[in-house]
C-alpha atoms as one frame of an Amber mdcrd trajectory, in Angstrom:
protein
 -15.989   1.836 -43.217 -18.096  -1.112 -44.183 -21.233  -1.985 -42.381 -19.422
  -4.833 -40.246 -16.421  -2.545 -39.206 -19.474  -0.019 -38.617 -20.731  -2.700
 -36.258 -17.186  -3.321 -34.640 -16.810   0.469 -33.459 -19.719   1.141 -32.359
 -19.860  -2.036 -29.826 -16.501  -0.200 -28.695 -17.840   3.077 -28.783 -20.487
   2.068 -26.414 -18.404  -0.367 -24.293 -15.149   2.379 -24.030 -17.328   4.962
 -23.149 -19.958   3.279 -21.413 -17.193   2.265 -18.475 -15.075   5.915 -19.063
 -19.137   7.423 -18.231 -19.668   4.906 -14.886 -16.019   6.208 -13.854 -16.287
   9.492 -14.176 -20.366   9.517 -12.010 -17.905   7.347  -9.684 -15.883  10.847
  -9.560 -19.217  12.760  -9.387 -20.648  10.975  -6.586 -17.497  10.428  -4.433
 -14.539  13.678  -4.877 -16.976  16.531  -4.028 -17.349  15.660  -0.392 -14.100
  13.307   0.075 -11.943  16.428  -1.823 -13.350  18.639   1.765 -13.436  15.494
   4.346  -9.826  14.313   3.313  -7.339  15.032   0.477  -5.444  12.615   0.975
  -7.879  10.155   0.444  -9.585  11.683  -2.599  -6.297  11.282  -4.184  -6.060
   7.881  -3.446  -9.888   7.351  -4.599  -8.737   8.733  -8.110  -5.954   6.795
  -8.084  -7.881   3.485  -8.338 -10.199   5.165 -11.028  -7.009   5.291 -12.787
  -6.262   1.744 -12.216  -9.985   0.642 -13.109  -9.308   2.745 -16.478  -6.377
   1.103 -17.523  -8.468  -2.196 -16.808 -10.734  -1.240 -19.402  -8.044  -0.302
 -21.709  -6.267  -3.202 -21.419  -9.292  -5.420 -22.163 -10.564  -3.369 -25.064
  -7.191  -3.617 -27.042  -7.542  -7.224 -26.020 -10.646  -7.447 -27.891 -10.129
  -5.207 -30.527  -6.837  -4.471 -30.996  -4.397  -7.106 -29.609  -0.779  -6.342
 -29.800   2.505  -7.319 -28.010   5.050  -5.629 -26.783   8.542  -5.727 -28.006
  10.585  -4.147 -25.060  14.459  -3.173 -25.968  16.446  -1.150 -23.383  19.987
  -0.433 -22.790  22.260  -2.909 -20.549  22.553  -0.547 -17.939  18.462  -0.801
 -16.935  19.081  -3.807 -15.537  21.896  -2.459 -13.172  24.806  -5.164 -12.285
  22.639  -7.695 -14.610  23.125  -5.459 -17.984  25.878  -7.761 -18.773  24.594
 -11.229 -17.801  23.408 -13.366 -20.669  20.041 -14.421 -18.027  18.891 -10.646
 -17.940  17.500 -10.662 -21.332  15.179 -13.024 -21.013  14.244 -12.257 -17.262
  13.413  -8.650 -18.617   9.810  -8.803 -18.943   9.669 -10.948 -15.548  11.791
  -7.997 -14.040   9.508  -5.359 -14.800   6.115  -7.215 -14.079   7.352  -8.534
 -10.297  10.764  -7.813  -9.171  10.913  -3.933  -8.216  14.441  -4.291  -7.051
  16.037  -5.476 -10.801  13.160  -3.443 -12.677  14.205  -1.459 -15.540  11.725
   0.873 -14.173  12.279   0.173 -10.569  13.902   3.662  -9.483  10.186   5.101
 -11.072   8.230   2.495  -9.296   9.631   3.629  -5.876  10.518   7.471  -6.232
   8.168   8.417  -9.985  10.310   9.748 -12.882   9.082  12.340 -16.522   8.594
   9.783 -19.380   9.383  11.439 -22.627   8.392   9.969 -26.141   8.337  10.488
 -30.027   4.187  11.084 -30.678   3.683   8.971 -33.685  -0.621   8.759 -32.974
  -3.114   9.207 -30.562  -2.673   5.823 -29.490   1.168   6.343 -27.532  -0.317
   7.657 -24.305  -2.857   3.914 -24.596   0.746   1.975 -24.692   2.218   4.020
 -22.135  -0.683   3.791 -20.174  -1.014   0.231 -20.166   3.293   0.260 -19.511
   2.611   1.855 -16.244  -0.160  -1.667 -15.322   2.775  -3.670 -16.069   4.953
  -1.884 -13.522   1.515  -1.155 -10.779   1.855   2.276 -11.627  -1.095   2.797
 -13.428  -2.754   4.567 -10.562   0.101   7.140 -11.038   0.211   8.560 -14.490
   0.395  12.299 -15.157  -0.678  13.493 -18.572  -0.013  16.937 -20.232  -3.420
  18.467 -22.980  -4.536  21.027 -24.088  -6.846  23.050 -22.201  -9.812  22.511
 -24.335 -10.024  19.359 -23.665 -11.083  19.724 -20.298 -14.580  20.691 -21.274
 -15.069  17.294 -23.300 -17.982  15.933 -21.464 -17.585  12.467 -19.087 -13.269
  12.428 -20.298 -12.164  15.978 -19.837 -14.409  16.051 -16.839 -12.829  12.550
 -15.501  -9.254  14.011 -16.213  -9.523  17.071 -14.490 -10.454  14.829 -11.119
  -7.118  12.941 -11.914  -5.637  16.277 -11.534  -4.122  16.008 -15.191  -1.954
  18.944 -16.171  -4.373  21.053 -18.811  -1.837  24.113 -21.406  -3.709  26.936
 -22.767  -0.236  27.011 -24.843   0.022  30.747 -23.357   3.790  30.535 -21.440
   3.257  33.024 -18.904   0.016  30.860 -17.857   1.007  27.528 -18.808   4.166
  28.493 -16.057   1.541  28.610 -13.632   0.168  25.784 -14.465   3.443  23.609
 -14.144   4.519  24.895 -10.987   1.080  24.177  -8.633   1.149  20.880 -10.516
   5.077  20.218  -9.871   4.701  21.376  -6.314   1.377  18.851  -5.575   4.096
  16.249  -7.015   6.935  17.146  -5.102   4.634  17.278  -1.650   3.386  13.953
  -1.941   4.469  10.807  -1.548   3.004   8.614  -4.729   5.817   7.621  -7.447
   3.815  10.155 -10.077   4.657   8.951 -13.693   4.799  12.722 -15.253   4.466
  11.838 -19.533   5.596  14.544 -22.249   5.247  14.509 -25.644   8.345  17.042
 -26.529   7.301  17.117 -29.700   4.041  19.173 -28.619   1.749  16.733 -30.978
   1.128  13.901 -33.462   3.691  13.905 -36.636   1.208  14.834 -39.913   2.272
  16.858 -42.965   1.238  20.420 -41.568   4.081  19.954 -38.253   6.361  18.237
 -40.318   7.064  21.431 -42.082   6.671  23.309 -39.592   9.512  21.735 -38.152
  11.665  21.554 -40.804  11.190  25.149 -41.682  12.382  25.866 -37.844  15.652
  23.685 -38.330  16.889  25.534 -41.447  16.146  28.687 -39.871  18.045  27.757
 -36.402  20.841  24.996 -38.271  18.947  22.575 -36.522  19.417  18.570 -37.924
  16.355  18.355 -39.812  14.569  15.177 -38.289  13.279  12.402 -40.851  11.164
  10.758 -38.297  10.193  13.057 -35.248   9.472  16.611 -34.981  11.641  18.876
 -33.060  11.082  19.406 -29.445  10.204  21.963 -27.748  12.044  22.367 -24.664
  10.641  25.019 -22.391   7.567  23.084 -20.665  10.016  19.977 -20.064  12.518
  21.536 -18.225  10.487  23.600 -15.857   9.116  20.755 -14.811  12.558  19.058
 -14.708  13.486  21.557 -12.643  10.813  21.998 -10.191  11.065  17.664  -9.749
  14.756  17.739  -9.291  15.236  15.846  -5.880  12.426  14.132  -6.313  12.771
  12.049  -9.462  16.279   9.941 -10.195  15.404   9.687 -13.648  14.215  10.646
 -16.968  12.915   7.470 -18.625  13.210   7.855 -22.456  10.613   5.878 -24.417
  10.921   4.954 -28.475   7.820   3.965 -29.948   7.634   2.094 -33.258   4.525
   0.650 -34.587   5.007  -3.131 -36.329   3.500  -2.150 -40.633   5.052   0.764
 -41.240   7.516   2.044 -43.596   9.698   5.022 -43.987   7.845   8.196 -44.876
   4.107   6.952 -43.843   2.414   9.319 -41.672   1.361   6.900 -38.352  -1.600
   8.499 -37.428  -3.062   8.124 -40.736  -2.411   4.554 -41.459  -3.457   3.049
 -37.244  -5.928   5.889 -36.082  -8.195   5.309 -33.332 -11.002   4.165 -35.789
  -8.968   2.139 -38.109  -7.811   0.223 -35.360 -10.895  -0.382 -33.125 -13.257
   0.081 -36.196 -12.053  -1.191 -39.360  -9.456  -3.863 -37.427  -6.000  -2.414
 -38.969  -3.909  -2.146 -35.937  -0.045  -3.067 -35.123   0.271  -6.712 -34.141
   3.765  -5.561 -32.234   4.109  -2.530 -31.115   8.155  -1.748 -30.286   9.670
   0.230 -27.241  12.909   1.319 -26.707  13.581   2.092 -22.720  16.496   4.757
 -22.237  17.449   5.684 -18.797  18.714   9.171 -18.006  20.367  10.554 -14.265
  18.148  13.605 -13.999  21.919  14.960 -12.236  23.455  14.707 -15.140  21.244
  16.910 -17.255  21.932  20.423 -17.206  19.774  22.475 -15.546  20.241  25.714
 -17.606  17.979  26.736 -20.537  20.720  26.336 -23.391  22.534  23.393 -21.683
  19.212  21.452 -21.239  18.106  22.509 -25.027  21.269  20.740 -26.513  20.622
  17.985 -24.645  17.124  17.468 -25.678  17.755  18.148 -29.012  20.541  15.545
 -28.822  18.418  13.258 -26.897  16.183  13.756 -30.474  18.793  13.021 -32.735
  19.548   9.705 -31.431  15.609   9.039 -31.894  15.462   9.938 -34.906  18.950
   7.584 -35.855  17.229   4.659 -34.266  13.684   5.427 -35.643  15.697   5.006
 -38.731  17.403   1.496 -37.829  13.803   0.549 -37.053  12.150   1.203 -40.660
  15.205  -0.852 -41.793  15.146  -3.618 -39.965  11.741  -3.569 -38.888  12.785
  -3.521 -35.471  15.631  -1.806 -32.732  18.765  -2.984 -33.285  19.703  -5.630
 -30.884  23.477  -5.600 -31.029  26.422  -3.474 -32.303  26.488  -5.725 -35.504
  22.715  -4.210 -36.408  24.015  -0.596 -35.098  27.250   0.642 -34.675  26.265
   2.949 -31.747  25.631   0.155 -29.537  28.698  -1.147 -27.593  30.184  -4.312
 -28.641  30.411  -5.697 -25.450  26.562  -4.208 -24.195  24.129  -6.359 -25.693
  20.282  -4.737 -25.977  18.002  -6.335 -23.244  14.719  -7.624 -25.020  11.450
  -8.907 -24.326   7.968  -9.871 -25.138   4.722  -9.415 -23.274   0.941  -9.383
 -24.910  -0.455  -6.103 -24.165  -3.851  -7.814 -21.499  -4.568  -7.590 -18.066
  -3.088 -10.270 -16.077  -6.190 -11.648 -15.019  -8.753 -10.219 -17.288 -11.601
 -11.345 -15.950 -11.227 -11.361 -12.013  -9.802  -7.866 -12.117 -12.973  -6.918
 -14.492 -15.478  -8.637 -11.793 -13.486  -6.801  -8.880 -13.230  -3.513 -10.662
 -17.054  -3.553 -10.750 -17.617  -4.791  -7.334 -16.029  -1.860  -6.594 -17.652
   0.161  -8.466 -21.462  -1.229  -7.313 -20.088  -0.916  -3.819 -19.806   3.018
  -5.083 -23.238   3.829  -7.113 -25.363   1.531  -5.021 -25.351   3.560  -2.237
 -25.135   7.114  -3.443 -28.436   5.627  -5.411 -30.375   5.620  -1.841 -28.564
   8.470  -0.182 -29.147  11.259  -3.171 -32.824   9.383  -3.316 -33.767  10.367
   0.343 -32.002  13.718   0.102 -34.151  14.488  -3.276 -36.817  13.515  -0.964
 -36.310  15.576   2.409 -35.216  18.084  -0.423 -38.748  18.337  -2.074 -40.794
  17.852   1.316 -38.593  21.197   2.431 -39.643  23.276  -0.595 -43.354  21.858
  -0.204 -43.258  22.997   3.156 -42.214  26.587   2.031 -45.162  27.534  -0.536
């Protein structure tokens, strides 16, 4: 890094987790006592910290890393419009305002499991900042490791925003998936659950890994994805069916890349908001499943996930050579002649930056100013009680 991207990153550094530090003392101050006092509302108070993050995610791309979005999805997302030649370019409009002809609109009212290919640590920012476009934001469950719950000010903030942390140990991880399924099932909020089937990030090690797995089993040996692992996603499949419609299936391909580069390594974290290397589009697919048509036994629901995989890795392939998804069945046979892909475009920002940055901290003052006098005269009655003793 030279001394200007040096510069760059650590003006991010201090803004990203500057705001992610006044969120999580938000937490602090407010879900100890509101957790006892009401539930219900605790969850809803974490619920806009999740909204004010994806504010500040949203503008730091902005400033850093701008990017669009190139949205493709199959006809049938936009339900009796798949077919109308108006559809296409009311996608984006459809999404952002209309729940009732969303693509996502069965997740916006009942929730739905997003699955993805993990091509860097950056998928869970676009999906993230997905969920603002659709106002569920607030809603977003996300699946780590369990060591990252003691990462100070983010692990801490995560674990008030109830996020589902593995210890990659089945018999516990179970446990795990079924208190958190249950909380999901019991309430009323659309929850956005997001897996990574693939378990983590494609890089050289997993790569073989995986392909060492599919000779042994007579797998397909991926070229783009890793194979998924299938127990975690259908327990909570399972436990969520009757509560969820869908599966939503996301394809993520980042605008640069070529065949055989390693994503990770060529738009990490610090190469994007550091030394300014970043996608300028980054490319979704949107694949809609009927959670009652997957099968709910272990082998049934492997084949289909593995099949679900193949097709990824057949269009991640169309993308590296066209530089896109295919848009019709001229670019890929698969696609019916008569379906055309629905497509649009929409910068990855806020929709108003700057008011929701002004109310997200008006909020926020409204929070910490406050607590500031109320843990101030309890310090205070607090020492005069412990004078009083000696």
């Amino acid at each position: 890094m030279t001394i200007v991207d040096k510069v760059r990153f650590f003006i991010f550094a201090v803004f990203f987790i500057g705001h992610s530090a006044v969120l999580n003392i938000c937490q602090m101050v407010v879900c100890p006592w509101l957790s006892l006092l009401s539930p219900v509302n605790n969850r809803r108070f974490n619920q806009y910290i999740e909204r004010w993050f994806s504010i500040v995610l949203l503008i730091a791309t902005n400033l850093w890393a701008p990017t669009k979005f190139i949205l493709t999805g199959d006809s049938e997302l936009a339900g009796k419009e798949g077919n109308s030649s108006s559809s296409s370019n009311a996608a984006m409009r459809n999404i952002s305002s209309s729940v009732e002809s969303s693509w996502f609109a069965p997740a916006i009212e009942h929730g739905c499991m997003l699955i993805s290919n993990h091509q860097t640590y950056f998928d869970w920012i676009i999906i993230w900042m997905l969920g603002y476009m659709c106002r569920c934001d607030g809603y977003i469950k996300i699946i780590l490791k369990a060591e990252l719950k003691k990462v100070p000010v983010f692990g801490w903030s995560m674990q008030f925003l109830d996020f589902i942390f593995l210890k990659r140990k089945w018999a516990d991880d179970q446990k795990t998936f079924k208190s958190h399924m249950q909380r999901i099932v019991d309430h009323k909020d659309p929850s956005w659950l997001l897996i990574f089937p693939e378990g983590t990030v494609l890089c050289d090690k997993r790569i073989a890994i995986s392909d060492r797995f599919a000779a042994k089993t007579g797998l397909r040996r991926p070229e783009h994805t890793l194979l998924p692992r299938t127990n975690g996603s259908m327990f909570c499949l399972n436990q969520l069916r009757g509560r969820i419609p869908y599966i939503y299936d996301l394809t993520i391909g980042y605008e640069g890349l070529k065949k055989g580069d390693i994503p990770e390594d060529e738009y990490g974290l610090v190469s994007m908001y550091g030394k300014c290397v970043y996608p300028r589009e980054v490319h979704i697919h949107v694949k809609r499943y009927a959670v009652e048509d997957i099968p709910i036994d272990e082998e049934g629901f492997s084949r289909w996930m593995h099949k679900v995989f193949v097709e990824k890795d057949m269009r991640m392939a169309k993308y590296y050579e066209l530089g896109r998804f295919p848009h019709d069945h001229s670019e890929d046979s698969s696609i019916p002649a008569d379906e055309p892909v629905l497509r649009a475009v929409q910068d990855a920002k806020a929709k108003y930056p700057t008011a929701e940055f002004v109310f997200m901290w008006a909020q926020i003052l409204a929070i910490l100013i406050p607590a500031r006098y109320v843990l101030r005269f309890a310090l205070s009655k607090a020492s005069a009680f412990l004078a009083g003793l000696f």
